[in-house]
C-alpha positions as CSV (number, residue, x, y, z in Angstrom):
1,X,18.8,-13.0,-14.4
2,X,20.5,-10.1,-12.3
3,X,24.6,-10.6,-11.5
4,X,24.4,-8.3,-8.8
5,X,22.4,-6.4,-6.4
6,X,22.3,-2.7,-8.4
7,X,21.1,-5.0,-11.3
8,X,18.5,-6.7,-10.3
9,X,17.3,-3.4,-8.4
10,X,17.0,-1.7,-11.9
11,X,16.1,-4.5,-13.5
12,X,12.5,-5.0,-10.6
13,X,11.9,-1.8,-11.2
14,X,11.9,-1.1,-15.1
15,X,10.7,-4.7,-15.5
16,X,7.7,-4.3,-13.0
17,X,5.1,-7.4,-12.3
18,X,5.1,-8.6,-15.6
19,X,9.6,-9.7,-15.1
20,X,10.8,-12.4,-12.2
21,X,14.1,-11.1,-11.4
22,X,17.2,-13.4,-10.0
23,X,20.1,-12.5,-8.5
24,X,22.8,-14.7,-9.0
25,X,24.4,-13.3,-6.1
26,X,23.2,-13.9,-2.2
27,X,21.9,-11.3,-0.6
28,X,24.7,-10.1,2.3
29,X,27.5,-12.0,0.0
30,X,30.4,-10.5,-1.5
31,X,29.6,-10.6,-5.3
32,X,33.5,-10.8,-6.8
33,X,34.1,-14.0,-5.0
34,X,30.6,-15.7,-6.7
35,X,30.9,-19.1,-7.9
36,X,28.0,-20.8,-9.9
37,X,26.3,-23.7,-9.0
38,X,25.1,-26.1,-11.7
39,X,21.4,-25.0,-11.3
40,X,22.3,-21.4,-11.8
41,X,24.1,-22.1,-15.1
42,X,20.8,-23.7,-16.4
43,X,18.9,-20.5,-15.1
44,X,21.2,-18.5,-17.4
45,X,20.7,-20.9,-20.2
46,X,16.9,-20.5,-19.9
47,X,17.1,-16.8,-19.2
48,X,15.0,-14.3,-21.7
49,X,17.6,-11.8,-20.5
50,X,21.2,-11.8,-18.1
51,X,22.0,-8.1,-16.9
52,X,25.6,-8.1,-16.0
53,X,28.9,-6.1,-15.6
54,X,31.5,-8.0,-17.5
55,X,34.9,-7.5,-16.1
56,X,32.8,-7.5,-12.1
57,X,32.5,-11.0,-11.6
58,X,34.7,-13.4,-13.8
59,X,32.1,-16.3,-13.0
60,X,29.1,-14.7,-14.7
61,X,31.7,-13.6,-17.6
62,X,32.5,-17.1,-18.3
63,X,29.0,-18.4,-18.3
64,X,27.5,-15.8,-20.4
65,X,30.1,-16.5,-22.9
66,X,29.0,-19.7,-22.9
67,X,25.2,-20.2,-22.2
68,X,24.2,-16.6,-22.5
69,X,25.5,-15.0,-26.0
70,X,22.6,-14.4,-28.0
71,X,20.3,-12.9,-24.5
72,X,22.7,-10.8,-22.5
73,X,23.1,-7.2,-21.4
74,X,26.4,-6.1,-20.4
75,X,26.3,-2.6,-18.1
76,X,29.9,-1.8,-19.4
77,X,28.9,-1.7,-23.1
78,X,27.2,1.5,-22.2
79,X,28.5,4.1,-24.3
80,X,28.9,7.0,-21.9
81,X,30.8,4.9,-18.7
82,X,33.8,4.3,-20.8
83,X,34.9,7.9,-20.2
84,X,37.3,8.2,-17.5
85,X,36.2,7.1,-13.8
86,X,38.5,9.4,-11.8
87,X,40.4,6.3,-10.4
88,X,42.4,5.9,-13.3
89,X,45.4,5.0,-11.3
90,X,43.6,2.0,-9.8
91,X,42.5,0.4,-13.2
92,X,38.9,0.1,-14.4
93,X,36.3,0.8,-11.9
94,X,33.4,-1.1,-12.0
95,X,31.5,0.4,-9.6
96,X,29.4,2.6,-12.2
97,X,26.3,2.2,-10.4
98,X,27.0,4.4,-7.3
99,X,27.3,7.5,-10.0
100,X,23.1,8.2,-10.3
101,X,23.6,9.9,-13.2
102,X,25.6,7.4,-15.4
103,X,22.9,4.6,-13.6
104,X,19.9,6.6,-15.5
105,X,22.0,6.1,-18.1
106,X,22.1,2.2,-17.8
107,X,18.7,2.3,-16.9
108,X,17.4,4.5,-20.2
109,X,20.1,1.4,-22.1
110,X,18.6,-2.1,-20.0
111,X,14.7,-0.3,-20.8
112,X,15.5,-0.3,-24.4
113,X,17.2,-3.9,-24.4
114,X,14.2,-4.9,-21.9
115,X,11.5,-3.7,-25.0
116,X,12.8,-6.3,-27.2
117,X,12.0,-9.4,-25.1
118,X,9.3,-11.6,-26.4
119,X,6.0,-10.4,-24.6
120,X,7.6,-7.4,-23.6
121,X,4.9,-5.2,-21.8
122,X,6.9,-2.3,-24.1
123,X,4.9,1.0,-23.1
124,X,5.4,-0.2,-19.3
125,X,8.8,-0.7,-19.3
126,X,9.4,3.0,-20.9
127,X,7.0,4.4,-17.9
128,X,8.8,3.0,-15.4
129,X,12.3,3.6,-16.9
130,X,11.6,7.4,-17.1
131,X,10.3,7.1,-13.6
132,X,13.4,5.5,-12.2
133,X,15.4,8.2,-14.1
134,X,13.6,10.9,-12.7
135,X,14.5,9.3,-9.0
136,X,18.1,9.3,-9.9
137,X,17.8,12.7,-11.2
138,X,16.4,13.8,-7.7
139,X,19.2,11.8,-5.9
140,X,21.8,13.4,-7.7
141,X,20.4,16.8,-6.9
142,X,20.4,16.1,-3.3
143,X,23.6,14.9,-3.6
144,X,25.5,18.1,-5.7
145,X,23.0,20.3,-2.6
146,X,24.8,18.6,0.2
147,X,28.1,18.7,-1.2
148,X,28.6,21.4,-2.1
149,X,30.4,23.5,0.8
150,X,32.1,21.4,2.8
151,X,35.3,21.9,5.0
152,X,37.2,18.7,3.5
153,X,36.9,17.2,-0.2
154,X,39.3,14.2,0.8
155,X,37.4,10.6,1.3
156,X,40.1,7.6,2.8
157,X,38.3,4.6,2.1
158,X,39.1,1.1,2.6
159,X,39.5,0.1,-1.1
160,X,38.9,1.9,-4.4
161,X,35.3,2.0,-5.3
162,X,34.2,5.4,-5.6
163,X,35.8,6.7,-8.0
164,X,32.4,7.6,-10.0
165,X,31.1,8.9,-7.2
166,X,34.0,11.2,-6.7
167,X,34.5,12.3,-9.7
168,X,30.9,13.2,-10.4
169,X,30.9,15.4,-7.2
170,X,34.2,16.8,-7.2
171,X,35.5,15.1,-4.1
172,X,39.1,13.1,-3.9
173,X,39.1,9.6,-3.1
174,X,42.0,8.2,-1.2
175,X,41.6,4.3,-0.8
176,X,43.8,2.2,1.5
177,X,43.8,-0.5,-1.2
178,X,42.9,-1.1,-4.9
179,X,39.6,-2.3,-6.6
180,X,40.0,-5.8,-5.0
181,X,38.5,-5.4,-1.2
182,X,40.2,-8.9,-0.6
183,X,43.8,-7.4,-2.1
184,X,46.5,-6.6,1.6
185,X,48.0,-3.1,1.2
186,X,51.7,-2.7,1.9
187,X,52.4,-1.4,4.8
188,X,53.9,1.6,3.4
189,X,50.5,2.4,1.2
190,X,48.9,2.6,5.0
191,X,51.3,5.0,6.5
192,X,51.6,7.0,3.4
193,X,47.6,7.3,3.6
194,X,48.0,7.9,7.1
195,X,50.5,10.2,7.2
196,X,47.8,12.2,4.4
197,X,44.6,11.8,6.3
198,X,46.4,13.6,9.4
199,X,47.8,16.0,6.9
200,X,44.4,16.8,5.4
201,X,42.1,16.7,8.7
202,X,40.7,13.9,8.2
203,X,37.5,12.9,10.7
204,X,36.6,9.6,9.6
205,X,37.9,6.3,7.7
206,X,35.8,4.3,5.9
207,X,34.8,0.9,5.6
208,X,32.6,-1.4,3.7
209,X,29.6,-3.1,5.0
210,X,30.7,-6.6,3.6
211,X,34.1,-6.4,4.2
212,X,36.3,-6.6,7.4
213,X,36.6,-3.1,9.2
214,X,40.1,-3.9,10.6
215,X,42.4,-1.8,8.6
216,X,40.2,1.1,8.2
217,X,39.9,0.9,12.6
218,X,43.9,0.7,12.3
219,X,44.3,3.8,9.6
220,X,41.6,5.9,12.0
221,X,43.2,4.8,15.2
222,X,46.4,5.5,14.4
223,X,45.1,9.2,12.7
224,X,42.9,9.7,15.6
225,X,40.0,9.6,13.7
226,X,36.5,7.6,13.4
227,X,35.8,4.5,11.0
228,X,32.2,4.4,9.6
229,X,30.4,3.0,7.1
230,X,30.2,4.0,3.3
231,X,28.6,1.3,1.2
232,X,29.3,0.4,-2.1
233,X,25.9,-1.3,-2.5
234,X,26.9,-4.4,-3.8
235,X,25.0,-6.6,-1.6
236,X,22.1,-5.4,-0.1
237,X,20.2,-7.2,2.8
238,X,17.1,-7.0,4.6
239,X,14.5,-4.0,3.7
240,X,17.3,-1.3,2.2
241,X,17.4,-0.2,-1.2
242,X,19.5,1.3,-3.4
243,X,18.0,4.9,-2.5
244,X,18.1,4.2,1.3
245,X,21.8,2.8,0.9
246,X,22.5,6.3,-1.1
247,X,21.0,8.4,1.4
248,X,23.1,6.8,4.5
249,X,26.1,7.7,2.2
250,X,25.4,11.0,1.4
251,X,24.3,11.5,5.6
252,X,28.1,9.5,6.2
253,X,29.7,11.7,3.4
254,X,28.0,15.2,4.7
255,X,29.4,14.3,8.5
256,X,33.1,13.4,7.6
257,X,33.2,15.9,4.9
258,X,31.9,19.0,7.7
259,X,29.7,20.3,4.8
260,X,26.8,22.9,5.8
């Protein structure tokens, strides 16, 4: 069982043929609001392994806690992502996953826990693990390549969940609102960002694909800038993947950033 999308994406492709994946969340649904149905909780209960983020999704916290303790795997147990996520300000991050680097991390951590299920196909799992790593390592090349000169370093997103992602490449986040999408800013948090994206040049407000694109059109309208698109691949629908969701963000990042 996979909490979320980034999860089960790692999980397919260490596990290969020989692992059924689920997602507990839908595909296209917002995974902090999940609530577990009956069946699902039996799922868990049955599960030879849960991947999840504790401190993501407070459903899947409770019911691992209380079907799941003895076969789960909990992302934020991984050593190396408790080091600062360059959104300090805004509380934990969660969104470790859209860091490639820390991700291999997670993914060299889940191959390891992955070994020790019953049946484990073990030399497999390593294969594909070192593979996946090695496509992470070329993702984050591509990205540190086409960030690195660019006319702007500022990013005003609708709420705070690139932090890793800034951090790792040296680029400032400025978020409308907090780590909860669903959280209203104050009205005096959207003319102060305002007030900073016209003071910084900024081309283009982001939103999030699940989430409503009103306030970032009213921060860019009001700027005189664009609102596009950067996705904190939580859900992913219909034939994009994690790499392909990357990709449109570094092409969205690289056009609002003016880099060469």
């Amino acid at each position: 069982m996979a909490a979320f999308y980034p999860l089960q994406f790692i999980s397919e492709r260490i596990g290969g043929a020989g692992v059924r994946v689920t997602n507990l969340t839908k595909a296209g649904a917002e995974p902090h609001d999940l609530e577990l149905q009956p069946g699902q909780l039996a799922a868990i209960e049955q599960a030879d392994l849960v991947v999840y983020l504790s401190g993501f999704q407070p459903a899947v916290d409770e019911a691992v806690g209380q079907e799941a303790k003895g076969h789960a795997f909990d992302v934020a147990g991984v050593e190396t992502l408790k080091e600062g996520s360059g959104d300090e300000e805004h509380g934990k991050d969660p969104h470790v996953w859209l860091d490639p680097v820390r991700l291999s991390v997670i993914v060299g951590k889940l191959s390891e826990r992955l070994q020790q299920v019953d049946g484990a196909d073990t030399s497999g799992i390593k294969t594909r693990a070192t593979q996946l790593q090695g496509e992470l390592q070329q993702l984050d090349q591509e990205y540190r390549t086409g960030l690195t000169s660019c006319q702007r370093r500022d990013i005003v997103t609708s709420h705070a969940a690139f932090g890793y992602l800034a951090a790792r490449y040296g680029l400032n986040q400025v978020p409308i609102s907090g780590l909860d999408p669903e959280a209203e800013p104050s009205p005096q948090r959207v003319a102060e960002v305002a007030r900073l994206a016209k003071e910084k040049g900024v081309t283009t407000i982001f939103f999030e694909a699940l989430v409503s694109p009103k306030l970032s059109e009213t921060v860019a309208k009001e700027v005189g800038a664009k609102a596009a698109v950067l996705d904190p691949i939580e859900g992913v629908e219909g034939d994009a993947t994690y790499f392909t969701v990357m990709r449109a963000n570094l092409a969205a990042l690289k056009d609002a950033l003016g880099c060469g």
